[in-house]
N, C-alpha and C positions, 0 to 999 in steps of 0.2 A: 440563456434562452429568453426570446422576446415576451412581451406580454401576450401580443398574438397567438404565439408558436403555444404559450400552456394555457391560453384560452380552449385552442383548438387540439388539444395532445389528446388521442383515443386513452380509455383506462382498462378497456378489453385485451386479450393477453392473443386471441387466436389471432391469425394474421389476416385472414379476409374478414372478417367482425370490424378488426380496430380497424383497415380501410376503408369500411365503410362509413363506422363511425367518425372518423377523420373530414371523410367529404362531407356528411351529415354537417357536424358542427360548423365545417367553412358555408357551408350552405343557409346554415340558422344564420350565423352573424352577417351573413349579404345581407340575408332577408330583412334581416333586425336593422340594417343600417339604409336600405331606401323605405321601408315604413317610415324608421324614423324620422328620412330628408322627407317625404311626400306628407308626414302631420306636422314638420316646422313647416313646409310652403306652405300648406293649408290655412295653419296659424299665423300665420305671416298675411295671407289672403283676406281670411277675416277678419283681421285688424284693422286693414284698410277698406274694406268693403262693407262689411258688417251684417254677408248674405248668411239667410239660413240653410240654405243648399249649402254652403260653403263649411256650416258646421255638423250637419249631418255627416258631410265626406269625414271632416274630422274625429266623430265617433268611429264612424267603421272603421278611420285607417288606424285610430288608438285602439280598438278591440284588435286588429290582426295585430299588431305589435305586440302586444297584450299576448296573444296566443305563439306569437314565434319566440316570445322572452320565456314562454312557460313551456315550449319544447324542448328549448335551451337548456333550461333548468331540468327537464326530466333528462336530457341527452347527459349532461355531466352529472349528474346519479347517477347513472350505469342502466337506465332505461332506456336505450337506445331505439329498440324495436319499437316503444310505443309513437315516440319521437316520428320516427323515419314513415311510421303509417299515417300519422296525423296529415304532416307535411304534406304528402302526395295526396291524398285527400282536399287539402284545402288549397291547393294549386291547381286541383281538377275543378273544385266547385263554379271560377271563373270561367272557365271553359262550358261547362251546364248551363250556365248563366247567358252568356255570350251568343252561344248556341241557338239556347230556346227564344234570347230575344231579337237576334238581328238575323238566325237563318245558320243552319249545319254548315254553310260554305262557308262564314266568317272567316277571314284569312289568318285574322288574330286567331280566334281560337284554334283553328286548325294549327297552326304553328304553337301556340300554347297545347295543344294537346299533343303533341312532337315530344314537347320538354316534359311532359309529365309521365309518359312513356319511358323516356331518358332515363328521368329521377327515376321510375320505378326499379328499372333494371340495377341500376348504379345502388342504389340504396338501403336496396330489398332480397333482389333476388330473380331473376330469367323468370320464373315460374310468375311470381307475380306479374310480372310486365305482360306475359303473355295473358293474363286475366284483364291487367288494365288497357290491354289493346283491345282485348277482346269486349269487352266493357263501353271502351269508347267508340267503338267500331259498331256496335249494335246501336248503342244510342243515335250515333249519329245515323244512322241509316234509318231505325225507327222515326226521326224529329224529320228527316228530311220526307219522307210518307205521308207524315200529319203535315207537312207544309205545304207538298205541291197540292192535298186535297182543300187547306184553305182548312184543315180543323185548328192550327191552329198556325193566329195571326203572328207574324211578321216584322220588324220595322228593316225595310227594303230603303232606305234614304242613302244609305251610306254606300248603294250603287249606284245613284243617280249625282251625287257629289262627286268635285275635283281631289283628287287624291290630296292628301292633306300632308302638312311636314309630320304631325302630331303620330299619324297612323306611320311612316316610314320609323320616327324613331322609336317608337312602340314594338314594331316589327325586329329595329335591327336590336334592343336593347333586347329583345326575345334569344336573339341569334346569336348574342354575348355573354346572356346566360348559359343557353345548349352548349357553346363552345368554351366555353368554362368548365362545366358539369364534367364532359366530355376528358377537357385537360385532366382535371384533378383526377377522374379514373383512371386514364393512361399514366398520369404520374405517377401515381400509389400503385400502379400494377410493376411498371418499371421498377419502383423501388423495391416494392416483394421480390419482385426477379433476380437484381441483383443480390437483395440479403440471402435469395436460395440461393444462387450461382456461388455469394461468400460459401455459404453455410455446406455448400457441396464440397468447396474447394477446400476448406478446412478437414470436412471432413477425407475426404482422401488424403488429403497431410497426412491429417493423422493414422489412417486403415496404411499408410506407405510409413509413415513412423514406425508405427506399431509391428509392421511385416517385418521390422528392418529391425527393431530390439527382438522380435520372436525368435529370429531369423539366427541374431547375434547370442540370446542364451540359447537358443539348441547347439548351436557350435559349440560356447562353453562347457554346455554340459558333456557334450560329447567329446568335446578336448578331457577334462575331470574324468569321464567314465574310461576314456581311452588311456587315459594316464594311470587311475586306479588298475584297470587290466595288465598294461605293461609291471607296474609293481608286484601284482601275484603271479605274473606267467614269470618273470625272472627271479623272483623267490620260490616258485617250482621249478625253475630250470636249476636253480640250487640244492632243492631238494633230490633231483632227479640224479645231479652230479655227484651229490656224496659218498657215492661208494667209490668213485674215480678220486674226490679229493683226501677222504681218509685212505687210502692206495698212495696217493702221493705223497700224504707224509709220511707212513710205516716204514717207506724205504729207510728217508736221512736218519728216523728217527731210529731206527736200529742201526743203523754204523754206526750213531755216536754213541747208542750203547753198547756196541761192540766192540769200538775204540777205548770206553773207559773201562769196559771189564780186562781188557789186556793192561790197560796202565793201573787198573787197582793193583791186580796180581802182581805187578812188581818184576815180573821173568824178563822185562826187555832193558838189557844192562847198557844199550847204544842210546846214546842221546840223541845222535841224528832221528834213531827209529821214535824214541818219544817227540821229538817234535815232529816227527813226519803225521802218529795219528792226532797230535793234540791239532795238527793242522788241519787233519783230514775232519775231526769232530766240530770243529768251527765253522769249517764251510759247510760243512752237512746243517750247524743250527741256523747258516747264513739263509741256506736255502731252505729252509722251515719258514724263518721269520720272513721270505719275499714272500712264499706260497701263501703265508699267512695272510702280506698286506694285500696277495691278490684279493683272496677270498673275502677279504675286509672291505674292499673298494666294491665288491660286488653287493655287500647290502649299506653300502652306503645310500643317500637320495639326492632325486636327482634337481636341478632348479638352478646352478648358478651357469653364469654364461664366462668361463677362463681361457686362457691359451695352454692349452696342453700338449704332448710329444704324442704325435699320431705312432710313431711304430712301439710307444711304452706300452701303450692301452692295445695294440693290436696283439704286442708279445704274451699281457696278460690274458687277452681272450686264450690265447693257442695253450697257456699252462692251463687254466681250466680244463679248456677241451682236450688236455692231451692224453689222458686216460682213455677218452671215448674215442678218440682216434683209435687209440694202441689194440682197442677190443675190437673194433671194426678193420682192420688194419691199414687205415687209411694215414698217409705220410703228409702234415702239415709247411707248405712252406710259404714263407714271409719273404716278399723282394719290395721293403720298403727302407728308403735312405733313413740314416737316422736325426735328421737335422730338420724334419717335414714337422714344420709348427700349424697348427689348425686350431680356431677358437670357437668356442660354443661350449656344451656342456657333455663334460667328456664320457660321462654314465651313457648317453643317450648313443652316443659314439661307440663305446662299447657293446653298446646292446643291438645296436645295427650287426656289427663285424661278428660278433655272437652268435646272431640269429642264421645269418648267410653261412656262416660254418657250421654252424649243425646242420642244417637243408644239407647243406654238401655233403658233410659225411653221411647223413643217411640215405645220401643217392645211392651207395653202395653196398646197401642190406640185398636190396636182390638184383646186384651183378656181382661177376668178377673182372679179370683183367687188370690193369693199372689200376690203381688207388692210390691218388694223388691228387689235393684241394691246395691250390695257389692261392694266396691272397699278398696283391699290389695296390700301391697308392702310388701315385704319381701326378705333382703339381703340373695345372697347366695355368693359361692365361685368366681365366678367370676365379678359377677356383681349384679344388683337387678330385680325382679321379678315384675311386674305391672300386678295383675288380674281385670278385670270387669266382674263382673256376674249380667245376672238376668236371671228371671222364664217366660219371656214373651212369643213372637209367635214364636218366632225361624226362622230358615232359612233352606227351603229346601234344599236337596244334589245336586241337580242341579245346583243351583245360589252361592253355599258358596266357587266355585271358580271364580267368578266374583267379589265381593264384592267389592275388591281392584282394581277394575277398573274404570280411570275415568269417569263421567257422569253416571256411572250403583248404581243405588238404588232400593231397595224392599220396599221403601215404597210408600203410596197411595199418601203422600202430591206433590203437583205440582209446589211449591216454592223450593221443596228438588232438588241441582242439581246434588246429587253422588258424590262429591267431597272429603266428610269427611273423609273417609277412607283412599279413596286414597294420599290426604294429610298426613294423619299419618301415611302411613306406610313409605312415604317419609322420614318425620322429624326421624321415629324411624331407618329406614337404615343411611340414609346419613348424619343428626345432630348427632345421638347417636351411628351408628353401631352397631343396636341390631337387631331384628328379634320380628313381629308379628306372631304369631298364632289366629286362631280360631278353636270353636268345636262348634258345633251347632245341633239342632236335632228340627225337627216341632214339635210346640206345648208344647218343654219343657225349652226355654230356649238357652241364647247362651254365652258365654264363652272369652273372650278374655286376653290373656297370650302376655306380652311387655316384653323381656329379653332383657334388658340394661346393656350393659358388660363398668365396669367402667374404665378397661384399656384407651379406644380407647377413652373417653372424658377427663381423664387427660392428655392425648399426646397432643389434640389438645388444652387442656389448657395452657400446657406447652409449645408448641409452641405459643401460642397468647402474653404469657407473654416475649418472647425472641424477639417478634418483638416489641414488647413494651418497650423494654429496648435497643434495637438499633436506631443506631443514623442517621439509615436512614430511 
């Protein structure tokens, strides 16, 4: 920063103060610097001349120096105000002077009372300015009253004189002040302007930041709370299944204890027959221990992103649900290839196919007729297809745009909290980035279509595995 620039730097904080203060100070050091050129000519005059006029001008022009160095000095204290009144004060008093001795018209003054006008406004304050017009406005109209009546004399010479070089650059050195004054307030007002227009612009940044992180943790949290609900609606959808899964096992597990009560006892003397049930008791523990790893996959969690066999996880929904079918007597069937590889996270996948099979089998609490719930997958170009169909009650046109709303269910159960849906179409947008459909019609049936595009879950498998292989 120049010498200048921290001569003249405001110490006031407000933003119209320190403008002001700003031009104040450029204003002190003009001031301070033609005093000071007009007491070196002076000095310089009566060096060579040796007049007493010549050192009189130099007392007075060394007293107002005197006075604009000790405004100076109150301005960089932090006295600003008393500064800026002085000033305009003692820039008027030429003007009084001027006035009362050569005549209200003086062109000089008249023009020096323009700039003092100026200064006020710039310096001070509109309110003032409107006192110092008002001020000089009286005056002059008062002085010109006593003058036309001759109360009070005149020196009229300086209208009967050829215009002089001395009064033109008097005049225009006048007019390079005002247009200075002038600059420096349009400067410093441009500059406020732009620091608002920054200081706007930042702030909206930021109020557009801000919307856009607010924005970003309600979604998380709403992803977290959505995540936590699906964990207890399908650890009550387990609760709710237990009497269907302890049912599934009491079968196997009574053959094979009624395989080895006949092989204790000893009565069967054919070998064939003893290997027939040690065979039959093996497969019945085979089929304990799958039912088991179903039910075991079911309170697993969910989070990683794998390739898993779409009709194993589809096979496993249907033995869960196959009890609940058998009570409603609704007939499960799977037309899925078994070679149909699909990645993402297979829990979340299960809990879709889950969710769409219950809906379906309780479409059929109040009909009869067929009962029968299809579930097909089938790969197409972009990604894989998941339909659920069945023939049950359907869904009026009214409510099949609700469906997907949390808490809103069409059925009569009062355990049911509406959830299901709107859970999966969750996992199907945001785990898989696919898209739910429904079609539905009273009385015949409803329809649901799961387009799973397999771009968007190998990205983000591909990204799981590259934060898996960095070292941070």
């Amino acid at each position: 920063m120049s010498f200048f620039a921290k001569l003249v730097k405001p110490r006031s904080f407000n933003d119209s103060t320190n403008r002001r203060e700003y031009i104040l100070n450029v204003f002190l050091l003009g001031s301070i610097f033609l005093a000071l050129s007009a007491c070196l000519i002076l000095l310089w005059g009566n060096f060579i001349s040796h007049e007493v006029d010549t050192k009189e001008n130099v007392y007075v022009v060394s007293a107002v120096l005197g006075v604009f160095l000790l405004l100076f000095f109150f301005s960089r204290r932090g006295w600003y105000n008393i500064a800026a009144y002085v000033l305009v004060v003692i820039y008027l008093l030429p003007v009084v002077v001027m006035s009362y001795l050569n005549g209200a018209d003086l062109p000089q003054g008249l023009l020096t009372a323009a700039l003092v006008i100026i200064m006020s406004g710039i310096l001070v304050g509109s309110a003032f300015a409107f006192a110092v017009t008002a001020f000089v406005s009286l005056y002059l109209i008062t002085l010109t009253y006593f003058q036309d009546r001759g109360v009070i004399i005149v020196d009229n010479l300086w209208r009967e004189e050829e215009i002089m070089m001395g009064s033109i650059i008097a005049a225009t050195a006048t007019f390079l002040v005002i247009s200075l004054v002038a600059w420096l307030a349009s400067h410093e007002i441009e500059k406020s302007l732009r620091r608002a227009k920054k200081s706007e612009q930042d702030i909206k940044r930021e109020r557009d930041l801000l919307e856009i992180r607010v924005e970003e943790r309600t979604q998380e949290l709403k992803r977290v709370q959505m995540e936590k609900m699906t964990n207890v609606l399908r650890l009550a959808e387990i609760g709710r299944s237990a009497s269907g899964i302890f049912h599934d096992l009491v079968n196997p597990l009574m053959a094979v204890s009624l395989h080895l009560n006949e092989l204790n006892r000893g009565k069967m003397e054919d070998v064939a027959e003893i290997q027939l049930n040690i065979k039959k008791s093996v497969q019945n523990v085979h089929r304990v221990e799958d039912f088991m790893r179903v039910v075991r996959n079911k309170f697993r969690f969910s989070g990683q992103m794998v390739e898993f066999n779409a009709r194993a996880e589809i096979k496993q929904v249907t033995q869960i649900l196959d009890y609940k079918a058998r009570q409603n007597g609704v007939e499960l069937s799977v037309a899925v290839a078994d070679n149909i590889i699909l990645c993402g996270d297979p829990l979340k996948f299960h809990q879709i196919v889950s969710n769409l099979v219950t809906n379906a089998i309780d479409a059929y609490k109040e009909t009869g007729g067929k009962r029968l719930v299809t579930i097909g997958l089938n790969l197409t170009r972009p990604g894989a297809d998941l339909v659920v169909r069945d023939w049950g009650s359907g869904i009026p046109d009214n409510k099949l745009g609700l469906i997907f709303d949390p808490f809103y269910t069409t059925k009569s159960n009062e355990d049911d909290l509406g959830m299901g849906l709107a859970i999966t179409r969750s996992i199907v947008e945001q785990d898989f980035g696919g898209t739910i459909e429904v079609a539905s019609k009273l009385g015949e049936g409803t329809r649901f279509l799961v387009k799973l595009p397999l771009g968007h879950c190998k990205t983000k498998l591909a990204t799981q595995k590259d934060r898996q292989k960095s070292p941070l």
